[in-house]
C-alpha positions as CSV (number, residue, x, y, z in Angstrom):
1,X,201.8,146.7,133.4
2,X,202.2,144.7,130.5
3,X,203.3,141.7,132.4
4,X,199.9,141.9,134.6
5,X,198.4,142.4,131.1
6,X,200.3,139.0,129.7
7,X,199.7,137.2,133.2
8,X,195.8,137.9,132.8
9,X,195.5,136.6,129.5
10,X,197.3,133.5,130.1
11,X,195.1,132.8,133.3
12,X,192.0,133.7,130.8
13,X,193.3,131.4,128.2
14,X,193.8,128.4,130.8
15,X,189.9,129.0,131.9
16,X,188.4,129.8,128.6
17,X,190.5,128.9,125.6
18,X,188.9,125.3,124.8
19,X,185.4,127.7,124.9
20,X,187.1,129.8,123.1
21,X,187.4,127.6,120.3
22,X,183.6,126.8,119.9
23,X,183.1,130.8,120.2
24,X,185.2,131.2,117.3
25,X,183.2,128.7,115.0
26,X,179.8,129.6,115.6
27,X,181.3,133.1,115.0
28,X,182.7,132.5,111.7
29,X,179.9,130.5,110.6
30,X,177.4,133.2,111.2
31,X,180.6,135.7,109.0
32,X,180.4,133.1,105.7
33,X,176.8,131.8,106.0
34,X,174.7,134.7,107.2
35,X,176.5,138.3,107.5
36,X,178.1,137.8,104.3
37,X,174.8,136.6,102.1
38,X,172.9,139.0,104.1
39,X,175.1,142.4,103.0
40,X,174.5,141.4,99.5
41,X,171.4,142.1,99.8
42,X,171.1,144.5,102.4
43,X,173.6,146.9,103.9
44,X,172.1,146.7,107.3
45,X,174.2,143.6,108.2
46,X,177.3,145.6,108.1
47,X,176.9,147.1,111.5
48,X,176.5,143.2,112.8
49,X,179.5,141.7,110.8
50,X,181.5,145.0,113.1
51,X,180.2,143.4,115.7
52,X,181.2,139.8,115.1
53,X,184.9,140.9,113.8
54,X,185.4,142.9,117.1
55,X,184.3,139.4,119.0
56,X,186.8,137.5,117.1
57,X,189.6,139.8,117.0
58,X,189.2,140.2,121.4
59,X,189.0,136.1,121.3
60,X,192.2,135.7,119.4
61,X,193.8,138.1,121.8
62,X,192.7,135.5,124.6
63,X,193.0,132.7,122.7
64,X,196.8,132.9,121.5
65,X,198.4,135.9,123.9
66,X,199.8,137.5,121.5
67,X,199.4,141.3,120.6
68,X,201.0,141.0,117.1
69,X,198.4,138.4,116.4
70,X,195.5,140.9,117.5
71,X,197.4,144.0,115.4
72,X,197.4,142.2,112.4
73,X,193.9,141.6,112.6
74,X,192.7,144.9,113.9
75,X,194.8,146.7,111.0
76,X,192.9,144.1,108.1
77,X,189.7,145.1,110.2
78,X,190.5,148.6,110.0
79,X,191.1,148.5,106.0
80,X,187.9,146.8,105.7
81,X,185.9,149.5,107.4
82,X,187.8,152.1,105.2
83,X,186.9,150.3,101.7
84,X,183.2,150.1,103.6
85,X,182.9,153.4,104.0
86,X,184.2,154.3,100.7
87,X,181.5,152.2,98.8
88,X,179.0,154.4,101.2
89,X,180.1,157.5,99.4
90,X,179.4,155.8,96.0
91,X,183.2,154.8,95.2
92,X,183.6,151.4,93.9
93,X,187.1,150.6,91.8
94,X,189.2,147.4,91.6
95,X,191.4,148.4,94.4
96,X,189.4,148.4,96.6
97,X,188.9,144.7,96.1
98,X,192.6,144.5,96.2
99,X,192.5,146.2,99.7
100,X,189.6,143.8,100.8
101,X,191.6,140.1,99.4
102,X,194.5,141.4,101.4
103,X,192.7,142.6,104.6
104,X,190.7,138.8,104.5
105,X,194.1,136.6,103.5
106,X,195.8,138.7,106.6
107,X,192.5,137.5,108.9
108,X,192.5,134.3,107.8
109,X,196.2,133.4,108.0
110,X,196.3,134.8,111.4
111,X,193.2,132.9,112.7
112,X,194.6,129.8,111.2
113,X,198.4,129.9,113.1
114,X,196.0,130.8,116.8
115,X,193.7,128.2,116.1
116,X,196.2,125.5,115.0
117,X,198.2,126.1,117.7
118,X,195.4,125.9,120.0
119,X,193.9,122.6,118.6
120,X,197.3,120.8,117.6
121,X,199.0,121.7,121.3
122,X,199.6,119.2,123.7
123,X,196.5,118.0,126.1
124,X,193.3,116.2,126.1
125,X,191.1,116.2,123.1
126,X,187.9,118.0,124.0
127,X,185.0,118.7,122.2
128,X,186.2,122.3,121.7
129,X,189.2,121.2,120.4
130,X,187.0,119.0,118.0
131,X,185.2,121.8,117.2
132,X,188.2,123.8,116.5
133,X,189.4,121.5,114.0
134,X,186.6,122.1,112.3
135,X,187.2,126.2,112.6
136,X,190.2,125.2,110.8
137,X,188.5,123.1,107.8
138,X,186.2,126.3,107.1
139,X,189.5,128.6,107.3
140,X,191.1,126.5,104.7
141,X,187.9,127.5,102.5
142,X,188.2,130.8,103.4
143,X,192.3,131.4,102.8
144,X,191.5,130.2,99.3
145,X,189.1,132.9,98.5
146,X,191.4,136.0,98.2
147,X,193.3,134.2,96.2
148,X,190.4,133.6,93.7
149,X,190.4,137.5,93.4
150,X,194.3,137.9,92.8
151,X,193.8,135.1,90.1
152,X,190.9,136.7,89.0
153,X,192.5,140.2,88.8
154,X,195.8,139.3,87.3
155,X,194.2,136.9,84.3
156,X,191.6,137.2,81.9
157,X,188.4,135.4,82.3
158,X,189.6,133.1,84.8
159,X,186.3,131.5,85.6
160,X,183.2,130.9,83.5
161,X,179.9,132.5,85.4
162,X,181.9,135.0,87.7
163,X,183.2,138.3,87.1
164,X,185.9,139.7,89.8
165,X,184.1,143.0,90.2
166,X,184.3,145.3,93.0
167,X,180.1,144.1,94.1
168,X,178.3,143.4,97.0
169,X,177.6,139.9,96.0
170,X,180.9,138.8,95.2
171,X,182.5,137.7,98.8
172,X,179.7,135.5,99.1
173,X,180.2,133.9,95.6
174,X,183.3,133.7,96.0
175,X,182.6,131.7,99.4
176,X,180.6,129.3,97.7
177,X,182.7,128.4,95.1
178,X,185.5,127.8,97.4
179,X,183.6,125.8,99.4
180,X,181.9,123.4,96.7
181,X,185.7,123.7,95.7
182,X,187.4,121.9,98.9
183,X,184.2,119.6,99.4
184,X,184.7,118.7,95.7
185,X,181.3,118.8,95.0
186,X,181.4,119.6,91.6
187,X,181.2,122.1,89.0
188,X,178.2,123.4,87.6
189,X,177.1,127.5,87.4
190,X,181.2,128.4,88.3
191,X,183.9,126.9,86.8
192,X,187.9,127.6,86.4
193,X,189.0,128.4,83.2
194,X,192.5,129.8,83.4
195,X,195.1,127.4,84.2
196,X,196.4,129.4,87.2
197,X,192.6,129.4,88.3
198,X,192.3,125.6,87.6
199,X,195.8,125.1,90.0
200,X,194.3,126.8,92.6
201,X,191.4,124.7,92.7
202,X,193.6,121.3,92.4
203,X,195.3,122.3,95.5
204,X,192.4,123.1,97.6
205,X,190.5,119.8,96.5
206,X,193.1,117.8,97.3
207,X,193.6,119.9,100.7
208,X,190.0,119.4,101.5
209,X,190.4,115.2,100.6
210,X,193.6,114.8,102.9
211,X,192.5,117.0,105.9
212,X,189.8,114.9,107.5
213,X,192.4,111.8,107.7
214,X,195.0,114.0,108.5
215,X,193.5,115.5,111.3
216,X,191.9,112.3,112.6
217,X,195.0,110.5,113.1
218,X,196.7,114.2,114.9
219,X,193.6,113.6,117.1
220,X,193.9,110.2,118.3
221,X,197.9,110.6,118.7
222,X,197.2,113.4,121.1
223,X,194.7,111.9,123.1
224,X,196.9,108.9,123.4
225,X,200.2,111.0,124.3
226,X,197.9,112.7,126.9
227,X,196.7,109.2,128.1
228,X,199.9,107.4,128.4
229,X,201.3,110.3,130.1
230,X,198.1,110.2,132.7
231,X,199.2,107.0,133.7
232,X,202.6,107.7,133.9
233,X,201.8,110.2,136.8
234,X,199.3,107.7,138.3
235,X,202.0,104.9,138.6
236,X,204.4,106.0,140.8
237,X,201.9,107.3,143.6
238,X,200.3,103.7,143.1
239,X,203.8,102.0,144.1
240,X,204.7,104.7,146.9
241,X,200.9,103.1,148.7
242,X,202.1,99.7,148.6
């Protein structure tokens, strides 16, 4: 049975994994940019951010065949909707932002591995793949934020303008720093203070500087492995005519 199972997600992942990809994206976008704003404001937007997680976590089981990959983010999924529910009853504490940090580090380093493998593997560049790299650039931003809140925990005043407080607003906060963090586009209403904080922003600016030429160059010498090897396979059927 779970051979079938394994042989049915392979033949799933040969037709849809490229699409896959794109899925992904648009999916994680809509987490960050839209679910995530939205529940700071409104709790109604949990029942769609269940929705999206449940996408993604079925997608990664497509996407990379592996049921430890899928378990790892089921259980982080799982913890979230505990410290959710929690917060419903009026409990609100520092560990449950401990349990969130870890349950988001464990989604994010999960989706990273599938989705690297996916876009780094061997093959023609596609637009999906293009599209993946780009999943990859906003996981990046997203790895960096639990660690914001361990930082944030551990030291004191770590960051001028932001408090590490178990609050609706604070994922999406965090989100934003992190991502004006790795586009270094300055500083202005946050800003590391600690010198733990101020590493941790070092390495994710210089992370988001060296990626785009990094993954340029990855790029062009896959679709160039994938080209010469083409015309490899071409050549001796053109000799065997003459």
């Amino acid at each position: 049975m779970i051979a079938n199972v394994r042989r049915r997600l392979r033949n799933w992942r040969e037709v849809y994994g490229d699409l896959l990809l794109t899925l992904l994206t648009v999916l994680l976008l809509l987490m960050m940019f839209v679910v995530a704003p939205m529940q700071a404001s409104e709790n109604a937007f949990s029942g769609f951010g269940v929705i999206l997680a449940l996408i993604m976590i079925a997608g990664v089981l497509v996407l990379s065949g592996s049921f430890i990959a899928s378990l790892l983010m089921l259980t982080a999924f799982l913890v979230n909707a505990f410290v959710a529910v929690s917060r419903l009853s009026g409990a609100h504490s520092a560990f449950h932002v401990h349990l969130v940090s870890g349950a988001w580090l464990t989604i994010t380093l999960t989706l990273l591995w599938v989705v690297a493998r996916a876009v780094f593997a061997q093959g023609r560049v596609t637009y999906h793949r293009i599209v993946g790299a780009v999943l990859l650039y906003m996981l990046v931003a997203l790895a960096f934020v639990p660690l914001f809140v361990i930082v944030g925990s551990l030291a004191s005043k770590p960051f001028s303008g932001l408090t590490i407080d178990d609050s609706a607003g604070l994922a999406t906060t965090l989100i934003y720093f992190s991502c004006t963090t790795l586009t270094t586009l300055g500083y202005g209403d946050i800003a590391p203070l600690h010198p733990m904080a101020r590493s941790l922003c070092n390495i994710e600016s210089i992370i988001g500087q060296l990626y785009p030429a990094i993954l340029i160059g990855r790029l062009v010498t896959l679709q160039l492995e994938h080209s010469r090897r083409e015309e490899g396979e071409k050549r001796p059927h053109k000799v065997s005519q003459l």
